[in-house]
C-alpha angles and dihedrals in degrees: 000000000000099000135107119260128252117356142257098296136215125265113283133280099257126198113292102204108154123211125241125272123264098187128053136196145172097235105121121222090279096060124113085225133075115262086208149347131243110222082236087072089264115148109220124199117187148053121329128195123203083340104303122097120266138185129345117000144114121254106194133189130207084241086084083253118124142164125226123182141049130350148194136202086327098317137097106267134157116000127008162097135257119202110200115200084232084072090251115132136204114200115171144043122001124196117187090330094320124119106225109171148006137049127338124188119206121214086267101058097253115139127215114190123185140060124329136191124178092013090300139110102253124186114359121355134198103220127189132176125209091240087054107259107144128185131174119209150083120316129203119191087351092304135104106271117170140355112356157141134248138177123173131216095256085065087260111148133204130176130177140070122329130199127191092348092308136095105265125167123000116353138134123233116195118186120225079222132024119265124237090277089055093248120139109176119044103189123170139055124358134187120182097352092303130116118234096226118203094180089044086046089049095044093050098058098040082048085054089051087040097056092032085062110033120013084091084062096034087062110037083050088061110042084052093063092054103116115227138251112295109225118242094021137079112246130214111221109190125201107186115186136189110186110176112064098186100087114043081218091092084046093053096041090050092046088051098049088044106060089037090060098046086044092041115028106029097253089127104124081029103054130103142178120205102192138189109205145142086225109045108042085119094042112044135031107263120243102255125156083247092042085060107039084052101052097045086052091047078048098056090042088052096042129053102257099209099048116016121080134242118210103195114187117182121183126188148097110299134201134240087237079053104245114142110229120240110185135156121199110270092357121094111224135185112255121224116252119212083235091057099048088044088060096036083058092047085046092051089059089210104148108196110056136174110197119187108177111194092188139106112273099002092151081089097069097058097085087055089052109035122116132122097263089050128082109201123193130167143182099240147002119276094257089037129097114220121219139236107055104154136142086226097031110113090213141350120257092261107040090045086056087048117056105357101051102019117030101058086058108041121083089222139023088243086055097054086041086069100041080046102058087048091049090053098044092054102055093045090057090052077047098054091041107069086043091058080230115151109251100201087077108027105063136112105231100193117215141219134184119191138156130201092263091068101037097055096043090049087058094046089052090047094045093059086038089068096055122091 
């Protein structure tokens, strides 16, 4: 429910005063004819008194707006409806050309019922979105301004006071359905929309002395359990990393890689997970540029380095300049260039790489990366953001096609690389869609760069993967 209500609105009702009629005729209301013309090109049909329009009628425009309802003295006045050609749309109470009261649909099919004064909601307002969001309260400039009431379309509730559109000062937010932490109801002060969190405050400090203390510990513990190379047989080494640790998204995405490729392609025993995360700071080693460049180099003492094979998964935000973030919360961290992990992956010495990037812009980390031992794939182009960042997102858009939809049922990476791009593709432009966005310019477009060495030497490894 963290978004801002409602949304940016159309311009304002104006005043609607018409101006008198110059042409007269004798049709009544029923005939097919005007009974008169505005000077402004409306075509007017109904009674008119002393040349101005009274009474009930119907004043049209070539635009596609109308009016349909009461007037006075040539102006909107008592009951009626005004059509603009935008789609917006004004039912009520009219006074000397002004709408007053009732209910007024924007272009988008949101509906504001209530008083108005100057073109604007004004007291309390009934509001309704077109997805079926509702709130009842006071509105300043088409926002929620004041106390209120909302209620989204999900069942999520939120009462208290509002400011410009957002949360602001004491409210209560209670979730249809409990949040990652496993809260359902957020009730206190708010600025900005966002919840002023003692617990969160609290967590976040004990989680600093935590890692200040243990993480050294944390890591050496588990670069000590990595089995080492088997001997006849070409192992699979995996590195997962989620490096921002502000959104629980990048946790679950490297939990779930982790245990399919233990399950699915025999890494259980060489397989770890570095994790940025509110919740596992006394669980699991943290993402750090150091955290990284050790456990890639405990990986190449473990494997054989000219024959095995690393799988290294990294999930976080990315950067237009292509630096992944890592970041822990309440902690500043130093975020990994493509430069940097290009030259981590030369220093590990480790030949043959898989290297799957779930980030914004992580195109740009393919020039760093390229070479003919090494399969690159990436979420987006350099110059492309990715979808699906979100704090209560399972995964994001790219990773979910991945290896969730794809790979189970795909005989090669390569191969749920593909099924993967057309996933993907597919849910931005319904995406796109409903936002009215234009999709040409908006997708993903994730990217992959490959050469026959690798090729061949991921389908040898398959290939004995597949024998008992």
């Amino acid at each position: 429910m963290n978004r801002i209500y409602p949304h940016p609105w159309k311009p304002l009702l104006s005043r609607l005063a018409i101006a008198t009629v110059l042409v007269c005729g004798a049709a009544a209301i029923a005939s097919p004819q005007p009974t008169a013309q505005t000077a402004d090109g409306g075509k007017y049909y109904g009674p008119l008194v002393h040349g101005k329009m009274q009474g009930s009628g119907k004043l049209s425009y070539a635009s596609g707006a109308y009016y349909e309802g009461h007037f006075e003295q040539g102006l909107f006045s008592g009951s009626g409806s005004y059509h603009q050609s935008n789609g917006t749309v004004s039912q009520g109470e009219f006074h000397q050309g002004v709408f007053q009261s009732g209910k007024f649909t924007d272009a988008d099919g949101n509906v504001y019922q209530g008083k108005f004064a100057a073109g604007q909601p004004v007291g309390k307002i009934i509001w309704r979105s077109k997805e079926g969001d509702r709130y009842e309260g006071q509105f300043k400039e088409w926002k929620f301004d004041g106390p209120g009431y909302l209620r989204s379309a999900e069942g999520d509730e939120y009462r208290g006071n509002f400011r410009n559109g957002l949360f602001e000062g004491e409210g209560t937010l209670t979730y249809a359905q409990p949040q990652p932490d496993g809260r359902g109801t957020f009730s206190g002060t708010w600025r900005e929309g966002e919840f002023q969190d003692p617990v969160a405050d609290r967590q976040t400090r004990a989680n600093i002395e935590t890692a200040l203390y243990g993480q050294r510990a944390l890591l050496d513990r588990t670069l000590a359990g990595l089995l080492p190379h088997q001997p006849g047989k070409i192992n699979l080494y995996l590195l997962a990393v989620g490096g921002d640790g502000a959104q629980e998204v990048f946790h679950r995405e490297t939990t779930f890689v982790q245990q399919q490729f233990d399950r699915d392609f025999g890494t259980k025993g060489r397989s770890m997970v570095l994790l940025n995360s509110r919740n596992t700071v006394a669980q699991q080693p943290m993402a750090t540029v150091t955290s990284i460049r050790e456990s890639l180099a405990a990986i190449g003492a473990r494997m054989d380095k000219q024959n095995d094979i690393l799988f290294l998964f990294l999930t976080s935000h990315g950067s237009p300049d292509h630096q992944l973030s890592l970041a822990q919360n309440g902690m500043d961290l130093q975020n990994l260039e493509a430069k940097e992990l290009g030259t981590l992956l030369k220093q590990s010495g480790i030949r043959w790489k898989v290297v799957v990037l779930s980030a914004c812009y992580a195109g740009g980390f393919i020039p760093a990366l390229q070479d003919e031992h090494t399969l690159v794939i990436t979420a987006a182009r350099s110059d492309r953001s990715s979808f699906g960042c979100a704090d209560d997102s399972e995964f994001t858009y790219f990773s979910e096609a991945y290896f969730k939809d794809a790979l189970p049922r795909s005989s090669s990476f390569i191969d749920a690389f593909e099924k993967a791009k057309v996933l993907v593709a597919a849910r931005e432009a319904e995406d796109f869609k409903q936002a009215g966005a234009d999709d040409e310019k908006n997708h993903s477009e994730p990217q992959i760069h490959h050469a026959a060495p690798i090729d061949q030497y991921l389908h040898t490894w398959r290939t004995e993967l597949k024998q008992p």
